[in-house]
Phi, psi and omega in degrees: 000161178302166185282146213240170185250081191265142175270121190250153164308281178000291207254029204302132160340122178280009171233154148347167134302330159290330173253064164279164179242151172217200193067356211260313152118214191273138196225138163251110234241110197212151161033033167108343178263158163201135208260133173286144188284251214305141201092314247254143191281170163234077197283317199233137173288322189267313202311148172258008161242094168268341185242134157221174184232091229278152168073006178233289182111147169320141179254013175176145183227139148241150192232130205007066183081000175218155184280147182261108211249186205223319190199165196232114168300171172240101173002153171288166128300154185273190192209106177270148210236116173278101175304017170236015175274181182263348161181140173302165172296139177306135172217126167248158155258141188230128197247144176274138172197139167351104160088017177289110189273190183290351202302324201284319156332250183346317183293301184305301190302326168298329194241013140125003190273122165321314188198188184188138175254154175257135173256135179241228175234168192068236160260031193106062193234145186217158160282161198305326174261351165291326182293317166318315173299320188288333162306270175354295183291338219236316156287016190250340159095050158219146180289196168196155222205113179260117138229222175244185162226038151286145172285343174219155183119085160356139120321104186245112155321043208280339217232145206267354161273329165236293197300312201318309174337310227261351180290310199272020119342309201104340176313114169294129166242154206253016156089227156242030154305150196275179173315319191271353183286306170343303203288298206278351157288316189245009130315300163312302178338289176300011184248336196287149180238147162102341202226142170287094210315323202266324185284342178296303180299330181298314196277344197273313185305340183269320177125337188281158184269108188312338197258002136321169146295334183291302209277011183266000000 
């Protein structure tokens, strides 16, 4: 997930202690805004309004010193993460473009990556031989995880040659999470032992607690 806003020596809180803000889930705290970590962008290389969060917008701004709050998200579900491996399990992103086939699929999966997100195009569109692979890959039992490589805008299954494809495949589309929130979404997944990486994600992608009964 994007980098979140923990107080560090380093890293001090831009409010008081008394108006820290909470309940909120995890925030990325950048030029005075702060952003819920899912959606939220790396709009500009320079800029020092560098984040944005398309369709949400910052959840809290501060002004001469106190927070301001603008709206209130509603926390994620968690995932529980063993802080102690040395690294998640592999997840690529495979981006769709004019004549994109199964290769790059086929590829990841040859070189040990556990699922794979498609970044695709629009709302979630992929052409026939990248869906064939994604079929493939989803009966071989790795998930796939559909976002866009749009800056803004849900993943929908609206069109019955591609998005429709890539569902009846087996492809999870991942709301608006970007390629990369994804990746580190269905890594974590793929870290849980004992529970199925694509029903984990299914049930976190709904709003549900994976580690119910409802999310198994």
């Amino acid at each position: 997930m994007p980098p979140t806003a923990r107080p560090t020596s380093a890293t001090p809180w831009p409010w008081p202690p008394t108006t820290r803000p909470g309940g909120h889930g995890p925030l990325l705290v950048f030029d005075g805004f702060a952003f819920p970590a899912r959606g939220v962008r790396k709009s500009d290389t320079l800029s020092a309004h560098a984040f944005t969060a398309p369709g949400r917008g910052p959840a809290l701004r501060v002004v001469d010193g106190r927070v301001v709050p603008l709206w209130r998200p509603s926390p994620s579900p968690r995932l529980p993460l063993d802080l102690g491996l040395s690294r998640l399990p592999r997840v690529d992103v495979v981006p769709v473009y004019p004549g994109a086939d199964g290769l790059f699929v086929r590829a990841s999966l040859d070189a040990g990556a556990t699922g794979v997100v498609v970044a695709a195009a629009g709302a979630g569109n992929a052409g026939p031989e990248l869906v064939a692979a994604v079929g493939d890959a989803v009966a071989a039992g790795h998930p796939v995880l559909v976002c866009s490589r749009v800056h803004s805008g849900p993943v929908v299954p609206l069109y019955a040659s591609a998005g429709a494809e890539l569902r009846r495949a087996g492809a999870l589309f991942a709301g608006d999470l970007s390629p990369w929130q994804a990746r580190l979404l269905l890594a974590a997944a793929s870290a849980v032992p004992g529970r199925s990486p694509q029903e984990l994600v299914r049930a976190w992608l709904a709003g549900q607690d994976p580690l119910s009964g409802d999310g198994s």
